[in-house]
PDB file of N, CA, C and O in Angstrom:
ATOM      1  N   UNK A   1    -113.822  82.772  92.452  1.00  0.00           N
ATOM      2  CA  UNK A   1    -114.394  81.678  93.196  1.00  0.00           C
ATOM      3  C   UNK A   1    -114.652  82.169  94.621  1.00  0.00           C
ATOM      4  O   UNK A   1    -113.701  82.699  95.196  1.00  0.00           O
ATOM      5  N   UNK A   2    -115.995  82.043  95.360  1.00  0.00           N
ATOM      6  CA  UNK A   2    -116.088  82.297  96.333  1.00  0.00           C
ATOM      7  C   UNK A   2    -115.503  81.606  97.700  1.00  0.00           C
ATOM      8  O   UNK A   2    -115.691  80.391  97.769  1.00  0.00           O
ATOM      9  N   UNK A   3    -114.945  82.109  98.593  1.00  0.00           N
ATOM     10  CA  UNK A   3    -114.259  81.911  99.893  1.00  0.00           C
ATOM     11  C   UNK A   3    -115.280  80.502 100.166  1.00  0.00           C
ATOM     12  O   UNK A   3    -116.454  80.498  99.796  1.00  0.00           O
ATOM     13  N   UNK A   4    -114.661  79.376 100.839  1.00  0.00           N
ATOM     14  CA  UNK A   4    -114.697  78.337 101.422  1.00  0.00           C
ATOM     15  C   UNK A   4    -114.974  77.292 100.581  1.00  0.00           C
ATOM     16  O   UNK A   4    -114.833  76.194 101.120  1.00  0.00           O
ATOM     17  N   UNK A   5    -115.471  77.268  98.944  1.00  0.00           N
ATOM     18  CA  UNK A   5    -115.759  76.567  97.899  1.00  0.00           C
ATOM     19  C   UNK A   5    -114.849  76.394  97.016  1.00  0.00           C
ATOM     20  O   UNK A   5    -115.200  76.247  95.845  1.00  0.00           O
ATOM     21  N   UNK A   6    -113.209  76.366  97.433  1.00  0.00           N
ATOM     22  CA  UNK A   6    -111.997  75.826  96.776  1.00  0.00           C
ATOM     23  C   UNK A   6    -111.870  74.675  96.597  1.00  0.00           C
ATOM     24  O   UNK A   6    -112.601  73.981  97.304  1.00  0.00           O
ATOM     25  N   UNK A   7    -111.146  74.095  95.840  1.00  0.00           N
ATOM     26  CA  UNK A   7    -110.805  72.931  95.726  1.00  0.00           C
ATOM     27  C   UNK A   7    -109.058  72.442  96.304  1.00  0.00           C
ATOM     28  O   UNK A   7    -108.689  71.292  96.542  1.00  0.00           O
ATOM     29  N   UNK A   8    -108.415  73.425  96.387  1.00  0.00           N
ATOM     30  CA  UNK A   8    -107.537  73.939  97.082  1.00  0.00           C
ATOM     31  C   UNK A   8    -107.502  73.788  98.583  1.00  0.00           C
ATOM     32  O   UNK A   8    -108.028  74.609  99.335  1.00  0.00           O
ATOM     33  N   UNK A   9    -107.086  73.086  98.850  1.00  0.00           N
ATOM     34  CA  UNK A   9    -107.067  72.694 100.348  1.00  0.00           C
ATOM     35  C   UNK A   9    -106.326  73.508 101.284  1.00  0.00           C
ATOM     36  O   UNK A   9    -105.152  73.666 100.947  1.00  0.00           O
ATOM     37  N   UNK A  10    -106.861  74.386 102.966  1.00  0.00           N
ATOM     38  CA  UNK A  10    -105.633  75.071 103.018  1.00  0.00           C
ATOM     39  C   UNK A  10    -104.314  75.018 103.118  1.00  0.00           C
ATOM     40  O   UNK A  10    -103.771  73.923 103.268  1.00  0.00           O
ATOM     41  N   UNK A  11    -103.628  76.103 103.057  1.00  0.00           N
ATOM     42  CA  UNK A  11    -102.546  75.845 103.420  1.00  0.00           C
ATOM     43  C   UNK A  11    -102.268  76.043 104.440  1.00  0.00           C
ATOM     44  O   UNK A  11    -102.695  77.164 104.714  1.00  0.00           O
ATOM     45  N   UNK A  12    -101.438  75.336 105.807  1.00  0.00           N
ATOM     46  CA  UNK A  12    -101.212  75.243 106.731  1.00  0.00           C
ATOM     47  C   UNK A  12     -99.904  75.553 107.219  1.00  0.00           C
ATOM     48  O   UNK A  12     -99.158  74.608 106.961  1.00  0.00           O
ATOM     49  N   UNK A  13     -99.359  76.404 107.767  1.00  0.00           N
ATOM     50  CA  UNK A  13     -97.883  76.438 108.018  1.00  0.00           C
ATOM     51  C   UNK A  13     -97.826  76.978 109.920  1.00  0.00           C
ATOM     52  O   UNK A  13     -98.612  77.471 110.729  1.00  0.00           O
ATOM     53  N   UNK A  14     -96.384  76.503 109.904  1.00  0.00           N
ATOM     54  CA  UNK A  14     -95.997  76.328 111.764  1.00  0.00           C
ATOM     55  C   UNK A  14     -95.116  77.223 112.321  1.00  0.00           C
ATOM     56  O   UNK A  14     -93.920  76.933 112.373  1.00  0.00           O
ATOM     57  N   UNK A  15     -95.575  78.389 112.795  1.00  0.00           N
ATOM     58  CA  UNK A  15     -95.086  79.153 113.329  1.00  0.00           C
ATOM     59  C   UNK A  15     -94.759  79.086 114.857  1.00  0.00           C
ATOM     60  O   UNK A  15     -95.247  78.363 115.724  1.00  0.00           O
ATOM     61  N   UNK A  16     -93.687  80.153 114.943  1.00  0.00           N
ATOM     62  CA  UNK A  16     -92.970  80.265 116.584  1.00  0.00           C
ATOM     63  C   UNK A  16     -93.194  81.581 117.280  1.00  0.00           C
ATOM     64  O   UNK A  16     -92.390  82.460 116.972  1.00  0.00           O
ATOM     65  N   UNK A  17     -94.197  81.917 118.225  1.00  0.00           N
ATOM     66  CA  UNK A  17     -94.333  82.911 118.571  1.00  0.00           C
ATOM     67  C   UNK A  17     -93.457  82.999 120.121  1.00  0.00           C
ATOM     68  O   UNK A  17     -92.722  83.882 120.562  1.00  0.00           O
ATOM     69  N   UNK A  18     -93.879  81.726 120.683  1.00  0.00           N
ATOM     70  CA  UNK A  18     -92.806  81.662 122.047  1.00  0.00           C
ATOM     71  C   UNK A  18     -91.897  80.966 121.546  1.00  0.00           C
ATOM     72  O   UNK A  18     -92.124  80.319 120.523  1.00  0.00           O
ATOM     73  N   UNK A  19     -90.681  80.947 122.151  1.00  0.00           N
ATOM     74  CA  UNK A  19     -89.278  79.767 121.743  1.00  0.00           C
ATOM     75  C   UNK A  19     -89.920  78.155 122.388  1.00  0.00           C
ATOM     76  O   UNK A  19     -90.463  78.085 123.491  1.00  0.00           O
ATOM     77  N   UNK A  20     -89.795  77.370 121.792  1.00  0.00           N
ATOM     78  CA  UNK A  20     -90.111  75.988 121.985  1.00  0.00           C
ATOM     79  C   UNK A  20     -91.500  75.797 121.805  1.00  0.00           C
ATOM     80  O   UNK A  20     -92.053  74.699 121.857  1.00  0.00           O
ATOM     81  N   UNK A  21     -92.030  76.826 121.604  1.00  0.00           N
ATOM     82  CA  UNK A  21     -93.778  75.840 121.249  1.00  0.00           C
ATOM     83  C   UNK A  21     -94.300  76.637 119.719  1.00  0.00           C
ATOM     84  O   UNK A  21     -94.452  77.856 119.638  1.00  0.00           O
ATOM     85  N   UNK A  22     -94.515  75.725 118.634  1.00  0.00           N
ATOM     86  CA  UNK A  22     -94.627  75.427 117.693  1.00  0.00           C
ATOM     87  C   UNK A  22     -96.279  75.599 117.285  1.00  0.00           C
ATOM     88  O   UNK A  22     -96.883  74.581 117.621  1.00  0.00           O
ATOM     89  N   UNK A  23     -97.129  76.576 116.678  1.00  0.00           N
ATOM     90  CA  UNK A  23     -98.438  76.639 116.466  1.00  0.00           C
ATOM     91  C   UNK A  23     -98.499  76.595 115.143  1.00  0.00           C
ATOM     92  O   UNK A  23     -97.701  77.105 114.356  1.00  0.00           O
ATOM     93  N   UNK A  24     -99.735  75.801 114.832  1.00  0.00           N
ATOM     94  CA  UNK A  24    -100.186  75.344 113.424  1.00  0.00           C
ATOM     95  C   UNK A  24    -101.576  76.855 112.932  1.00  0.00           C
ATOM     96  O   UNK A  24    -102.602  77.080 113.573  1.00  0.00           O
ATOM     97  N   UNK A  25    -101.198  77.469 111.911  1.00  0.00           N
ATOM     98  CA  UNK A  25    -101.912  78.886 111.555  1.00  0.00           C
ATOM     99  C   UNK A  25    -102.263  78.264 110.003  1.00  0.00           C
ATOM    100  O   UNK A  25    -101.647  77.361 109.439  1.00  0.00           O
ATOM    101  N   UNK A  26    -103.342  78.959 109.527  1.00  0.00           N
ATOM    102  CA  UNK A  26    -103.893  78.766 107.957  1.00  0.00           C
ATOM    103  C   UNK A  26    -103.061  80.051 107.335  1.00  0.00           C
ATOM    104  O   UNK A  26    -103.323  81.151 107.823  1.00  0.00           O
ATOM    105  N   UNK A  27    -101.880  79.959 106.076  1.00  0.00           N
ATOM    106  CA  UNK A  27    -101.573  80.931 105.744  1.00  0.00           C
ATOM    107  C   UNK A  27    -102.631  81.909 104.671  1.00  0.00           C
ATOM    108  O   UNK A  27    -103.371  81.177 104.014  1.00  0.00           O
ATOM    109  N   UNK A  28    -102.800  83.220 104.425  1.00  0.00           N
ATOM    110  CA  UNK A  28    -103.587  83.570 104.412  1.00  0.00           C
ATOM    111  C   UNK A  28    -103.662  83.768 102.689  1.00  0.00           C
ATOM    112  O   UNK A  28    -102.768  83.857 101.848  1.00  0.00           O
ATOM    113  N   UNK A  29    -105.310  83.793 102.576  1.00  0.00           N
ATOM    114  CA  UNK A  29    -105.220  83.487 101.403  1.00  0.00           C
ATOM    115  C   UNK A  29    -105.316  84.725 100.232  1.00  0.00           C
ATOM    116  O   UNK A  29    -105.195  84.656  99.009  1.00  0.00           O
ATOM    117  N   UNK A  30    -105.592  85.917 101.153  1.00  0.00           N
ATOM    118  CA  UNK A  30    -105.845  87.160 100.345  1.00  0.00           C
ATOM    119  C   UNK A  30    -104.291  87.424  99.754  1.00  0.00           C
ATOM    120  O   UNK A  30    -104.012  87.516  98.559  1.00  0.00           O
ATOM    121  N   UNK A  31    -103.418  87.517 100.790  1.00  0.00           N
ATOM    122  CA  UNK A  31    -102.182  87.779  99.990  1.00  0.00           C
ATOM    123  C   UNK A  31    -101.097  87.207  99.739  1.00  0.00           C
ATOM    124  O   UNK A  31    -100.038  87.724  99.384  1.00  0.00           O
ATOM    125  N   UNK A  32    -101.486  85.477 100.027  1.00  0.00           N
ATOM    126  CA  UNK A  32    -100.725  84.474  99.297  1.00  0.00           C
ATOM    127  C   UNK A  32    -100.021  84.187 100.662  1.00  0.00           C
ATOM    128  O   UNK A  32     -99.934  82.959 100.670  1.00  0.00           O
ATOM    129  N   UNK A  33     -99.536  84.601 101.684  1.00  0.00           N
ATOM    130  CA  UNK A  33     -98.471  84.488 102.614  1.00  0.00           C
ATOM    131  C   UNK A  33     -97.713  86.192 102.764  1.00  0.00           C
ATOM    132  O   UNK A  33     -97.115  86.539 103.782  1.00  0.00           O
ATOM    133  N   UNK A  34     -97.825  86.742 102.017  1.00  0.00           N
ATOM    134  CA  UNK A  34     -96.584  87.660 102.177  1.00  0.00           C
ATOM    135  C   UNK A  34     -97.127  88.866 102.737  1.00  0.00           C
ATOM    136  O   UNK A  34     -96.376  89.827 102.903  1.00  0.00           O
ATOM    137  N   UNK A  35     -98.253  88.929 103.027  1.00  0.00           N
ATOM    138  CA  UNK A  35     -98.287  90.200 104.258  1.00  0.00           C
ATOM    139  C   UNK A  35     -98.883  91.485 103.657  1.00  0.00           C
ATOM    140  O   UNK A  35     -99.528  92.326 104.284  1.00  0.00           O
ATOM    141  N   UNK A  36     -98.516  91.516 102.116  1.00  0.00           N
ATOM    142  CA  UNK A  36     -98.379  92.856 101.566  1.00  0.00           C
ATOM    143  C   UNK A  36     -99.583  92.355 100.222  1.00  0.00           C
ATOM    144  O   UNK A  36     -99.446  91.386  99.476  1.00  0.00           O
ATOM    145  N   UNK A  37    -100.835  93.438 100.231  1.00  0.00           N
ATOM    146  CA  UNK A  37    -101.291  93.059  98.511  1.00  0.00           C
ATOM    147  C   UNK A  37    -102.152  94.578  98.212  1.00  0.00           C
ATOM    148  O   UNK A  37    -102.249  95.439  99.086  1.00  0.00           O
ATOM    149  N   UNK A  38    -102.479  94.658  97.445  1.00  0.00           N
ATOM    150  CA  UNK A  38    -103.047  95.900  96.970  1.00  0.00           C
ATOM    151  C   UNK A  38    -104.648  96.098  97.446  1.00  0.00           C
ATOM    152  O   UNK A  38    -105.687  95.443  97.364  1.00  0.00           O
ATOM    153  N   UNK A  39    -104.111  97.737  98.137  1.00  0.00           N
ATOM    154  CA  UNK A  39    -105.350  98.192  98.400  1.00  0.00           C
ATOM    155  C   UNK A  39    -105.864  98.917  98.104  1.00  0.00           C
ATOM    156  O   UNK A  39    -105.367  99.322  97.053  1.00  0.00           O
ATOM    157  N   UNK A  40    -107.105  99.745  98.506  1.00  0.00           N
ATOM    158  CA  UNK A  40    -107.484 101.134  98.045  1.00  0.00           C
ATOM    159  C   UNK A  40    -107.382 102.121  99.094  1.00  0.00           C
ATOM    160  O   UNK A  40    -107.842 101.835 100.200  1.00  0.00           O
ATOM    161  N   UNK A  41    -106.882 103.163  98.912  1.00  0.00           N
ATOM    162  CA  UNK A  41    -106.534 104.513  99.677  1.00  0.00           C
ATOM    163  C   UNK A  41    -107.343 105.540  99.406  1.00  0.00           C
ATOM    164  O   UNK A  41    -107.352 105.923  98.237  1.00  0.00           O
ATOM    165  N   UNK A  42    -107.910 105.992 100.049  1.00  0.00           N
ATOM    166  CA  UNK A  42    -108.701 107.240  99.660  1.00  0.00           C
ATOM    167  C   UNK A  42    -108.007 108.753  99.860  1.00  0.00           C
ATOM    168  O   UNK A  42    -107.519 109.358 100.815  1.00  0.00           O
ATOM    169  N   UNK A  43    -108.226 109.033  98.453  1.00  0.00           N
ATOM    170  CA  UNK A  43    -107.248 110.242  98.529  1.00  0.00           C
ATOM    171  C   UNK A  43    -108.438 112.250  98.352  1.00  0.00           C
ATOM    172  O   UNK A  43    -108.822 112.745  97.292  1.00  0.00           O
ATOM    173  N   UNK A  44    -108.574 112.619  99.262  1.00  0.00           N
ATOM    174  CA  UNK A  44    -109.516 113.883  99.604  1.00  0.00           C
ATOM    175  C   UNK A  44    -109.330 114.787  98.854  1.00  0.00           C
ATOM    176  O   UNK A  44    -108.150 115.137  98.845  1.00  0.00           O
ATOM    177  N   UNK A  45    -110.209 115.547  97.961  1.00  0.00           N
ATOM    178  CA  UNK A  45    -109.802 116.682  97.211  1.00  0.00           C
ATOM    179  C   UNK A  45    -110.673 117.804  97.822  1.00  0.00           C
ATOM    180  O   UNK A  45    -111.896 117.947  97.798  1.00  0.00           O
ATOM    181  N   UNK A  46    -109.634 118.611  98.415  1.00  0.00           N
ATOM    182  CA  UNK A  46    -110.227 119.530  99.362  1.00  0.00           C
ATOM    183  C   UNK A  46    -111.145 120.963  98.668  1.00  0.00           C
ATOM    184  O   UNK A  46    -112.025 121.620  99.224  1.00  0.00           O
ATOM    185  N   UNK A  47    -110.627 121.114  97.424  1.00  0.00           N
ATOM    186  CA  UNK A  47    -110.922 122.107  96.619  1.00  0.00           C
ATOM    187  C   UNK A  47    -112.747 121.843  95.671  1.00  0.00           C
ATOM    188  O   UNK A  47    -113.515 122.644  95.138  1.00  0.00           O
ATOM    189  N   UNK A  48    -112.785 120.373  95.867  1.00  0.00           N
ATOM    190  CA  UNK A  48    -114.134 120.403  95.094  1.00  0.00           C
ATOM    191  C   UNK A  48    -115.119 119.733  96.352  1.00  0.00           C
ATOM    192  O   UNK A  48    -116.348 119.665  96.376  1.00  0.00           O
ATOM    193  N   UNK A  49    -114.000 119.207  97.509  1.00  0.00           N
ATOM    194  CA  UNK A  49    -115.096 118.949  98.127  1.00  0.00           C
ATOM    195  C   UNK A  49    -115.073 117.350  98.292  1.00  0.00           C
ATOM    196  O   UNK A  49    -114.917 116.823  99.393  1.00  0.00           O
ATOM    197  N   UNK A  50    -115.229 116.683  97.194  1.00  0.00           N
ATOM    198  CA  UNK A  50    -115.236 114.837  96.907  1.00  0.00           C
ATOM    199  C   UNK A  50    -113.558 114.408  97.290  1.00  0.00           C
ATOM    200  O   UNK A  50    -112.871 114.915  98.177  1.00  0.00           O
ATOM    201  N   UNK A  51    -113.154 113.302  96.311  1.00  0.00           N
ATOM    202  CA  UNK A  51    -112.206 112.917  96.791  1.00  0.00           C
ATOM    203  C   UNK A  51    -112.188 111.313  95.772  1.00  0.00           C
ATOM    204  O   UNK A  51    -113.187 110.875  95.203  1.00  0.00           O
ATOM    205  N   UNK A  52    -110.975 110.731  95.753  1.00  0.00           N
ATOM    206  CA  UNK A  52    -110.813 109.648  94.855  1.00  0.00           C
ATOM    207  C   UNK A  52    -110.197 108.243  95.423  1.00  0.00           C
ATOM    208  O   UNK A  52    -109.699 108.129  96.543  1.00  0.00           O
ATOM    209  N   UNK A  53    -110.281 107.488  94.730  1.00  0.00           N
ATOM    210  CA  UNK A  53    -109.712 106.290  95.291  1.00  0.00           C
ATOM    211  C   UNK A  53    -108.545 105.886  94.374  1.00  0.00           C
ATOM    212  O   UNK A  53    -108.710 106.027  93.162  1.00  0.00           O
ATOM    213  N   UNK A  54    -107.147 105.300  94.930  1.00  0.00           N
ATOM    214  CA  UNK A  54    -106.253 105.108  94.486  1.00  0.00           C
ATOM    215  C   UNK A  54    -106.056 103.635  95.095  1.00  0.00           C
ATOM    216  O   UNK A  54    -106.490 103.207  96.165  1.00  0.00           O
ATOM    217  N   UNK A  55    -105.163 102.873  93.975  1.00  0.00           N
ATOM    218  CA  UNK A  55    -104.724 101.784  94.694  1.00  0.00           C
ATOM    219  C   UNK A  55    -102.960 101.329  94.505  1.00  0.00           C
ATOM    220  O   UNK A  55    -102.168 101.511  93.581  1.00  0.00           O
ATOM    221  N   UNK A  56    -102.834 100.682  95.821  1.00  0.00           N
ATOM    222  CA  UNK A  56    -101.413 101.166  95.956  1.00  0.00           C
ATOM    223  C   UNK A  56    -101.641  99.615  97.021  1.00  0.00           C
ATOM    224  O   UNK A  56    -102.651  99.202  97.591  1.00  0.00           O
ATOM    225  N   UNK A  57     -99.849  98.899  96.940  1.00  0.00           N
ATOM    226  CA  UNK A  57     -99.334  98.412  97.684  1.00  0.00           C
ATOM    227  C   UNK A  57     -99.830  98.257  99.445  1.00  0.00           C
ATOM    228  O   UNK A  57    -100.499  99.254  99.716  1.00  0.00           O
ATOM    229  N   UNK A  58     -99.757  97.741 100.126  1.00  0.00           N
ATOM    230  CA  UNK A  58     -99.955  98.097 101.260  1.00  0.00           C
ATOM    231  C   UNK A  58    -100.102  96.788 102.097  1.00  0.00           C
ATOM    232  O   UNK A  58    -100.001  95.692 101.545  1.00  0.00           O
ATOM    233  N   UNK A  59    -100.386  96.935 103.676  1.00  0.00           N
ATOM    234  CA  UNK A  59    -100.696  96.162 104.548  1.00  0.00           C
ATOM    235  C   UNK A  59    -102.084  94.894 104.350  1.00  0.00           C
ATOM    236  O   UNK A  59    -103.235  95.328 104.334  1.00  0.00           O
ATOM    237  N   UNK A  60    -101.954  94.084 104.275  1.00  0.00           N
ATOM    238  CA  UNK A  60    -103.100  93.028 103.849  1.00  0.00           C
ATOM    239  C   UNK A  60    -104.418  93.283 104.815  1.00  0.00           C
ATOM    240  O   UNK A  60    -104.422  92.712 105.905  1.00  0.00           O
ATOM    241  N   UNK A  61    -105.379  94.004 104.501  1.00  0.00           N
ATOM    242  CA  UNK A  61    -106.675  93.680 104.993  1.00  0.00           C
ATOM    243  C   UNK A  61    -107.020  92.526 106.360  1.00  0.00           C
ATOM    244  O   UNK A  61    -107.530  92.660 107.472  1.00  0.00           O
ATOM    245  N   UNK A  62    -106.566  91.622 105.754  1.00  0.00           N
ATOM    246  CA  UNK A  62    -107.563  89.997 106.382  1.00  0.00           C
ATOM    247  C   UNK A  62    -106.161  89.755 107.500  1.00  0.00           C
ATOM    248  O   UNK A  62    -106.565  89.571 108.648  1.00  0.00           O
ATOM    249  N   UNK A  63    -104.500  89.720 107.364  1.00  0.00           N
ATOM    250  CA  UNK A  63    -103.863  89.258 108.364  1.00  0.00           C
ATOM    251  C   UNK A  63    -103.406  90.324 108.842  1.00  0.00           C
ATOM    252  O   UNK A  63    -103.003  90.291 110.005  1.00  0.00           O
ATOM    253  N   UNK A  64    -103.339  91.529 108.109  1.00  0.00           N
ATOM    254  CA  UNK A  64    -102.992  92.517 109.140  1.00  0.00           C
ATOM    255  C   UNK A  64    -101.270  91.812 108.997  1.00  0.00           C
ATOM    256  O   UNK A  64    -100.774  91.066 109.841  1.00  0.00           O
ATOM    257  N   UNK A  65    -100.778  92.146 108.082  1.00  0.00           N
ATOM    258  CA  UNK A  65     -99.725  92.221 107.375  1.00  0.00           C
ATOM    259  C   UNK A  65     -98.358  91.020 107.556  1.00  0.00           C
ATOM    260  O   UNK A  65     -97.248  90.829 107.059  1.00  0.00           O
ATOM    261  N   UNK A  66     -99.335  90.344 108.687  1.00  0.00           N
ATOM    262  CA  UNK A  66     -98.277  89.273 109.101  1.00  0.00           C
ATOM    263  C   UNK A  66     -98.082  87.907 108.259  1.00  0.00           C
ATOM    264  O   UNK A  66     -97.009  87.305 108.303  1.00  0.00           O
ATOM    265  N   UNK A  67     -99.096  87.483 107.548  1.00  0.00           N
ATOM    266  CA  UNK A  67     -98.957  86.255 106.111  1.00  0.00           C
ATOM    267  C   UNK A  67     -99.892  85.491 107.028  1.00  0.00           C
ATOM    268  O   UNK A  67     -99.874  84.433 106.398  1.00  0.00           O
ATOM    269  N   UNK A  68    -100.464  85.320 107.758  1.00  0.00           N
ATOM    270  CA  UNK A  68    -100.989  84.156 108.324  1.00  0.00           C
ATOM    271  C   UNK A  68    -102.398  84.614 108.754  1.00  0.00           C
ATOM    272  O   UNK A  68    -102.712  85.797 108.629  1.00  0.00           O
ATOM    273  N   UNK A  69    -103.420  83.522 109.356  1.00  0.00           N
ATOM    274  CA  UNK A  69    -104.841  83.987 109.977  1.00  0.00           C
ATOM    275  C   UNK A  69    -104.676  82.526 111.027  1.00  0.00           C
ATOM    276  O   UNK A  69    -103.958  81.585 110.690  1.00  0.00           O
ATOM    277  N   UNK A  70    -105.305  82.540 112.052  1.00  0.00           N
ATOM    278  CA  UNK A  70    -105.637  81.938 113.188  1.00  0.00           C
ATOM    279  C   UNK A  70    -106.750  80.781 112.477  1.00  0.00           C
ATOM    280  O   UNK A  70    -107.652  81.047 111.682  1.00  0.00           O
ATOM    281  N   UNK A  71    -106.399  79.498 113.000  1.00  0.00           N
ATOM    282  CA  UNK A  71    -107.513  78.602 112.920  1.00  0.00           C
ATOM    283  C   UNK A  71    -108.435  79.145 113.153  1.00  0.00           C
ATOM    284  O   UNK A  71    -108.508  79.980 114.054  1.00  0.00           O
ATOM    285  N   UNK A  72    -109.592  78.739 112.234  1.00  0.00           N
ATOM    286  CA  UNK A  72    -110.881  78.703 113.257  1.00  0.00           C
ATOM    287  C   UNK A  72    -111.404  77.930 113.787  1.00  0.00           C
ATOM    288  O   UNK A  72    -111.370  76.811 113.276  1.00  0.00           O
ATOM    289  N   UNK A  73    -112.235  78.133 115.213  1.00  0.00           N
ATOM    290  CA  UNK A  73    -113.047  77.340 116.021  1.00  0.00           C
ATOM    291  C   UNK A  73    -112.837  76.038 115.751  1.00  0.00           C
ATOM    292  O   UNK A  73    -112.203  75.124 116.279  1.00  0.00           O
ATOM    293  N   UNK A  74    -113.810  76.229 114.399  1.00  0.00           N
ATOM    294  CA  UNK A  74    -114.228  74.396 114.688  1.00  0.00           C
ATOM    295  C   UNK A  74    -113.236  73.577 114.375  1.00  0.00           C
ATOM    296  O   UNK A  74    -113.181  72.450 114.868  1.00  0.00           O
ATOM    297  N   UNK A  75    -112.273  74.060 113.469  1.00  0.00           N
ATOM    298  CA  UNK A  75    -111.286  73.390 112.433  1.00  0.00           C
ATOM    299  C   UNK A  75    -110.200  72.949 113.615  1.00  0.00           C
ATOM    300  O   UNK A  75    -109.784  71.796 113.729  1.00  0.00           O
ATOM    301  N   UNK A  76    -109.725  74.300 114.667  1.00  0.00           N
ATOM    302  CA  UNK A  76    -108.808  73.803 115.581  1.00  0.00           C
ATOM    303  C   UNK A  76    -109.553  72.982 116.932  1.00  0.00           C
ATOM    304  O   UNK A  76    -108.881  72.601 117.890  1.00  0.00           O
ATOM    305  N   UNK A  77    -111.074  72.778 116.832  1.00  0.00           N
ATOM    306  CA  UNK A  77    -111.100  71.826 118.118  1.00  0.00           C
ATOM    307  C   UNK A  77    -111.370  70.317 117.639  1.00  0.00           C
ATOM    308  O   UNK A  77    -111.569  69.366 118.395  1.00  0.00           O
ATOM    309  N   UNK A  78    -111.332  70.274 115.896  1.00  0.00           N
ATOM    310  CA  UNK A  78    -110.996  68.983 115.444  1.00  0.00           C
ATOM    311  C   UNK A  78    -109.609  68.087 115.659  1.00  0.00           C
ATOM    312  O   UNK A  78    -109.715  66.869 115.803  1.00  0.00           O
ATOM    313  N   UNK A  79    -108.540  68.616 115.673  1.00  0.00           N
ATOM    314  CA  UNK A  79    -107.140  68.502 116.472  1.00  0.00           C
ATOM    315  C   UNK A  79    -107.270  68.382 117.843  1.00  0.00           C
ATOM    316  O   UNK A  79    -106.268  68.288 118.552  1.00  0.00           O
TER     317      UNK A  79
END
């Protein structure tokens, strides 16, 4: 299903980056919340020249490994 045509409403969760102030973030949807989902690594084969792709565990693409993504624009100047 393509990105923004869910029926799935986001999910919203409240994080603490300073002590006492409380920010509302969309948790992210590529890797569920947890930071970590499978990527592709490119691995060089020096002997022929090319090189292959492997996929392996790793840092999430879209939050950059933290579980969450930043409102956007319009969504947070509706609040």
């Amino acid at each position: 299903m393509a990105r923004g045509f869910s029926s799935i409403p986001d999910r919203r969760i409240r994080i603490q980056r300073v002590p006492g102030v409380w920010e509302e973030v969309l948790e992210c949807d590529y890797c569920g919340g947890s930071g970590v989902a499978e990527v592709e690594e490119a691995v060089p084969d020096y002997r022929s020249g090319s090189g292959y792709l492997i996929e392996r565990l790793g840092e999430c693409p879209d939050c950059e490994g933290r579980g969450y993504v930043e409102l956007p624009e319009e969504i947070d100047a509706e609040e």
